[in-house]
C-alpha positions in Angstrom: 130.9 111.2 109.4 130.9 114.1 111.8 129.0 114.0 115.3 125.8 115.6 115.2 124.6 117.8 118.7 121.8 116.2 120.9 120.3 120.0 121.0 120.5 120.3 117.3 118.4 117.5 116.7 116.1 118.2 119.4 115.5 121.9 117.7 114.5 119.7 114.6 110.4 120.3 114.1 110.5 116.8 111.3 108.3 114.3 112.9 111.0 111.7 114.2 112.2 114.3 116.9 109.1 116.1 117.9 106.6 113.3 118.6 107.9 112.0 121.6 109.1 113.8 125.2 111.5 115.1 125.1 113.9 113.0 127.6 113.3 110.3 124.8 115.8 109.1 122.4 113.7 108.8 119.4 115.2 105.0 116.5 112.0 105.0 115.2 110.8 106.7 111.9 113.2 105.8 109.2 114.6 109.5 109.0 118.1 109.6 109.3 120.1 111.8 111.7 122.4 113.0 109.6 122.2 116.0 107.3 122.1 115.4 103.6 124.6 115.6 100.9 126.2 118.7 100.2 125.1 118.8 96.4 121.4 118.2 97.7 121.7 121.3 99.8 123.2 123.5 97.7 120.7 122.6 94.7 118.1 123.7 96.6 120.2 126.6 97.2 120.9 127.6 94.0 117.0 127.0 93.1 115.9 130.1 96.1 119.2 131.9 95.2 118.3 132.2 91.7 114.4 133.4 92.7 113.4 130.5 90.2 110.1 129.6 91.9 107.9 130.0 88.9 106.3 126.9 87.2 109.7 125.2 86.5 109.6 121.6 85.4 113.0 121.4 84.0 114.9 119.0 86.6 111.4 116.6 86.7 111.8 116.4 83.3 114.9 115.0 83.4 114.7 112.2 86.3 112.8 109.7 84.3 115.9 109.6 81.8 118.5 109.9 85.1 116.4 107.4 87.1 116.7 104.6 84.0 120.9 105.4 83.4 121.0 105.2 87.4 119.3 101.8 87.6 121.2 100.4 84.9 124.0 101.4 86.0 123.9 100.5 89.6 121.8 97.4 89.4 122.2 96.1 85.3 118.4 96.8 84.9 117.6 98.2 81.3 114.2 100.2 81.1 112.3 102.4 79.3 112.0 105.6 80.1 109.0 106.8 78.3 107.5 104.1 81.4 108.9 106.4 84.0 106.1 108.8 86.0 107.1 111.2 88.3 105.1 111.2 91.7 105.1 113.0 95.2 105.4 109.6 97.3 106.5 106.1 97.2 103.2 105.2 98.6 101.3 107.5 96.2 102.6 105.2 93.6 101.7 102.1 96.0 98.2 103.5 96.0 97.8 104.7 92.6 98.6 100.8 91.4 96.7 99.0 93.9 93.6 101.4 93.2 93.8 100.7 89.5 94.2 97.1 89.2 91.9 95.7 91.8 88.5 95.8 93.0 86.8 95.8 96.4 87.0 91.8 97.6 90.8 91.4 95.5 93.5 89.9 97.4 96.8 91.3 97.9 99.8 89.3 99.2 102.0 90.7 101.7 105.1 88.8 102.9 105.1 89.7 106.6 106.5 91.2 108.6 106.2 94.1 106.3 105.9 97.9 106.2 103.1 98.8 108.1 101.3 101.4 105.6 100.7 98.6 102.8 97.9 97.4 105.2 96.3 100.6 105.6 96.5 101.0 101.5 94.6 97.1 101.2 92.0 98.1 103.8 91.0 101.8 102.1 90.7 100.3 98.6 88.8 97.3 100.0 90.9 94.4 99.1 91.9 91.3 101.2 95.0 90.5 103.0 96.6 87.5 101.8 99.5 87.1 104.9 101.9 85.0 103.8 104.2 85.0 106.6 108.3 84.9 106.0 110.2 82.1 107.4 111.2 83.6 111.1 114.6 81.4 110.8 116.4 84.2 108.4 113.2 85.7 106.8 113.6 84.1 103.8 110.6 83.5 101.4 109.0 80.1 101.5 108.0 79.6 97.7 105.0 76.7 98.7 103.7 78.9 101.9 103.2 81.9 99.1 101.8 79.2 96.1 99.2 78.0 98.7 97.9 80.9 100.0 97.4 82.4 95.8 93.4 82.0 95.2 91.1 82.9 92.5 90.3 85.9 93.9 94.4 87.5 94.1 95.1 90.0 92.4 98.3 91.7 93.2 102.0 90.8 95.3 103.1 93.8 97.4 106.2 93.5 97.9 108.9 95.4 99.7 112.3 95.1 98.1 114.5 95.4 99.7 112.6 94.3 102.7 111.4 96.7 105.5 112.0 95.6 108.4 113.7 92.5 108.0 117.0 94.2 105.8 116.6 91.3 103.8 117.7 91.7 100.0 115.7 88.9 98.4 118.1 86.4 96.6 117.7 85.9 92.7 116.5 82.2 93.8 113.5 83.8 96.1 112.4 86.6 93.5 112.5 84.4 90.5 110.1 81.7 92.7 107.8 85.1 92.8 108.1 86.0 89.4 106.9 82.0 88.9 103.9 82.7 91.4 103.0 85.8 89.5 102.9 84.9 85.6 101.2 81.2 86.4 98.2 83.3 88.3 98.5 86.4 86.5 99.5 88.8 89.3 100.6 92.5 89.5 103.5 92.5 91.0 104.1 96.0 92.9 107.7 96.3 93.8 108.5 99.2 96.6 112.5 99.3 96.2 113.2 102.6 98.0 115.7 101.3 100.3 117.6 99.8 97.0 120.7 102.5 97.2 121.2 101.0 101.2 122.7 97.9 100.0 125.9 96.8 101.8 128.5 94.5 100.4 126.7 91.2 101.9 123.6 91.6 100.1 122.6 92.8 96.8 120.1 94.7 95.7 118.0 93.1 92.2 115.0 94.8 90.6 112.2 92.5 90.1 111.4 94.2 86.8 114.8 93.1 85.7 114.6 89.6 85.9 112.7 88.6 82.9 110.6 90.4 80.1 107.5 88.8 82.0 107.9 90.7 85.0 109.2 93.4 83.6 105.5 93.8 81.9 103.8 92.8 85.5 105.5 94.8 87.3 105.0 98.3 88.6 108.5 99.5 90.4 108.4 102.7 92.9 111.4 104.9 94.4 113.2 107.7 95.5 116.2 109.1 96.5 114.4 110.3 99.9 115.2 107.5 101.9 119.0 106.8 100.8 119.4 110.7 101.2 117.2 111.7 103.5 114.9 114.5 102.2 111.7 112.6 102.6 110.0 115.8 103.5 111.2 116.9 99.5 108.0 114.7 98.1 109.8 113.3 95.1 109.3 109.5 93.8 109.1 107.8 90.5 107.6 105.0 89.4 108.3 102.7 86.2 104.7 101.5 85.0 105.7 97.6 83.1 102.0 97.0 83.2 99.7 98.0 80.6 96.6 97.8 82.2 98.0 100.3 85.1 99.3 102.1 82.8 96.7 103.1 80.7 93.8 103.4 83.9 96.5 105.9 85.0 96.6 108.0 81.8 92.7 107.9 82.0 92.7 109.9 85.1 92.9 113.7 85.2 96.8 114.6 86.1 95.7 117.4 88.6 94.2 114.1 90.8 97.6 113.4 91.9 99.3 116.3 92.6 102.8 117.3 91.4 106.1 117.4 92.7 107.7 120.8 93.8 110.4 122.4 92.1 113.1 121.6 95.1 112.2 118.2 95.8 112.8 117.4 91.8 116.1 119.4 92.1 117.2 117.3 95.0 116.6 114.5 93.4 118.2 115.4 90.7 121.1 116.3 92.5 121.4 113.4 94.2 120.9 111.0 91.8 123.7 112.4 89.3 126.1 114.0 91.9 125.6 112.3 94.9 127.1 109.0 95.0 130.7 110.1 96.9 128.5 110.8 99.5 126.0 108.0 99.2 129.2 105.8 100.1 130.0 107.4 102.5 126.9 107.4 104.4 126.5 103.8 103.8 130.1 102.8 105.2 128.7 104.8 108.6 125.4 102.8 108.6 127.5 99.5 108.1 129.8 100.4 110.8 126.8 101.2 113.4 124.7 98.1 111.8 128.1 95.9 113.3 128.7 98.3 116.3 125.2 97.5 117.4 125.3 93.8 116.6 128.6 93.5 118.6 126.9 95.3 121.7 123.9 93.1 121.5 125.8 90.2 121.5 128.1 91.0 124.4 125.6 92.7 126.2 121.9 91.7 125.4 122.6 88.2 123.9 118.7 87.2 125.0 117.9 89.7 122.3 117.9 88.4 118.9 119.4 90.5 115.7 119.6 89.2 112.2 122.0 92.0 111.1 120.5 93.6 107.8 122.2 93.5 104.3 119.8 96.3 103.3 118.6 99.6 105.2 119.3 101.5 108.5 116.4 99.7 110.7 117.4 96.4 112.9 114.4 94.3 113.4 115.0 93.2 116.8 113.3 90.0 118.8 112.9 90.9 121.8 111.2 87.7 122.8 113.3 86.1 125.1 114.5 89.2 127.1 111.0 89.5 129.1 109.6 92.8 127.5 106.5 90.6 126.4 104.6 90.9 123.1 104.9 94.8 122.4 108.7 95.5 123.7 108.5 98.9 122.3 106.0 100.1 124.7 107.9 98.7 127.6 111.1 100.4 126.2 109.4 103.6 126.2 107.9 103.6 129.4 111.1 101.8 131.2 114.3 103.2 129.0 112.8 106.4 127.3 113.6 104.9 123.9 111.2 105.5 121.0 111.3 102.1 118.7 108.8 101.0 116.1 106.3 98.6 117.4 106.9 95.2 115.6 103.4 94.3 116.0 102.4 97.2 113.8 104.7 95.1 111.1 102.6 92.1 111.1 99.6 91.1 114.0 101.3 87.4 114.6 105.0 87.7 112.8 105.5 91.2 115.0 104.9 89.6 118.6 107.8 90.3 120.4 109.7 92.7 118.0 110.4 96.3 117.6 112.3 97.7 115.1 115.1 99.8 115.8 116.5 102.5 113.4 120.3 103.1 113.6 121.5 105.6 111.1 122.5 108.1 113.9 126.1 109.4 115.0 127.6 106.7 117.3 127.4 108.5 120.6 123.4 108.9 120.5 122.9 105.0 118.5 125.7 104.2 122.3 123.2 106.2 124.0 120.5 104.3 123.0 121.5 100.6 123.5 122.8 101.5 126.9 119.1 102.8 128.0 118.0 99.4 126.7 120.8 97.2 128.6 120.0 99.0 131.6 115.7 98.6 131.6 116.7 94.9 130.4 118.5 94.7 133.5 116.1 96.2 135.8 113.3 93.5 134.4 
């Protein structure tokens, strides 16, 4: 994986590199800072080359039938693809199924810490927050915390699979205890599983829609290739609709109402999803080797700071608690070390005390870069 230029990135207008000063060293967004594939590139390419910017829906057409070969063959799940909807977002689709299923005063479950804009999406359509908290020792789920906190009045599990920001990948024991949850009180079960293709070789990555024919029918499943290949700014997602219900209030509404994906972003997609897998392992054997890198620093040199090292995604979730940075050690970080985390309390109000979340799919000079501004303002404290 070659070294990418400090100026280069700085030139970048994408959000991760232009929000903060610019004598900041920006791990927070979950871009990456390396460029994508090759074959994603030169798909796009080929697309502007060609002057084929008429309405073209020739590559979308094709991703619901790439998407289900993909996931069967990567992760054993069989689906249908008549189920499959293309989308601009993986939070579109989070939307889209929370807005159809519930109604103001609902409850949605969140297993916290948890990616921050699944509260906003249970605020805007109303719904409660059912917290049910992961157990801090490991983040693993605790089956009777999530069976007490189920009332009457819940509607729908959100869940992040795999998990954002712990890097857990959810054992078969912990889903199945969800897929038990879900069919005894009758739960939609909406399964974000965009970080699926960052599995590493400790953890493994299983749809939730593949573990029975109940959940399968219960469960709406959202991804992309923009995380794993890093054209977020592309606006391709799909989702696989196993509900009924969701499915048809989403036929019922006009198709204009949600927007369409562009003719590149589909062609990326495309690209990456049938050509892209040399470089996909490639990319993931860097993050693995700066997942350890930074876990051997820490260790060595910030042992007061705790690290559960991720078997999923590029973002550490680091606890920050014992190294004297107090309850939101990402502000301190920025003011102190010049280092742009994520706060952890945006994660969760009680679970992300104490934790920022630190994004490490860089070259290794900048992620060195980093963890030495952090040693040295840990130091200073």
């Amino acid at each position: 994986m070659p070294d990418l230029d400090l100026e280069r990135l700085r030139s970048l207008t994408c959000i991760k590199w232009s929000y903060f000063d610019g004598d900041v060293l920006p791990a927070w967004v979950a871009d990456m800072d390396l460029p994508p594939a090759d074959v994603v590139l030169d798909a796009g390419r080929a697309l502007f080359d060609r002057g084929d910017l008429g309405y073209n829906f020739a590559a979308q057409a094709q991703l619901p039938e790439v998407f289900a070969a993909r996931q069967e063959r990567r992760f054993g799940w069989k689906l249908d693809h008549e189920r499959v909807r293309v989308i601009c977002d993986v939070m579109q689709g989070v939307e889209m199924a929370v807005w159809a299923h519930t109604k103001p005063g609902d409850g949605v479950v969140l297993l916290t810490p948890v990616y921050h804009p699944f509260y906003r999406t249970i605020a805007k359509a109303g719904c409660r927050l059912v917290d049910v908290p992961l157990e801090a020792d490991g983040w693993r789920l605790n089956a009777e915390r999530l069976e007490a906190a189920i009332d009457e009045g819940t509607r729908v599990l959100l869940l992040c699979n795999p998990h954002n920001p712990a890097g857990r990948t959810f054992t078969r024991e912990e889903l199945l205890a969800m897929a038990d949850v879900a069919e005894r009180h009758d739960l939609l079960v909406v399964s974000d599983e965009i970080w699926a293709d960052l599995t590493y070789t400790e953890g493994e990555h299983i749809p939730f829609a593949s573990l029975s024919e109940d959940a399968a029918s219960r469960t709406i499943t959202i991804t992309a290739a923009s995380k794993a290949f890093n054209i977020a700014g592309l606006r391709t997602a799909v989702m696989h609709v196993g509900h009924d219900g969701v499915r048809a209030a989403l036929k019922a509404i006009p198709q204009h109402v949600f927007g369409g994906v562009s003719s590149p972003g589909a062609e990326a997609t495309l690209a990456a999803w049938t050509k892209g897998d040399e470089w996909l392992a490639s990319t993931v054997a860097h993050l693995a080797a700066n997942r350890d890198h930074l876990a051997t620093r820490l260790a060595e040199e910030l042992p007061s700071v705790g690290y559960r090292v991720p078997e999923a995604t590029y973002v550490a979730w680091l606890d920050f608690r014992g190294a004297g940075f107090g309850d939101n050690p990402a502000k301190e970080l920025l003011e102190t070390a010049r280092v742009g985390l994520s706060t952890g309390t945006d994660f969760g109000a009680e679970t992300g005390k104490g934790f920022a979340r630190l994004n490490f799919a860089t070259t290794r000079p900048i992620l060195d870069a980093i963890i030495d501004r952090i040693v040295a303002a840990a130091t200073r404290s």
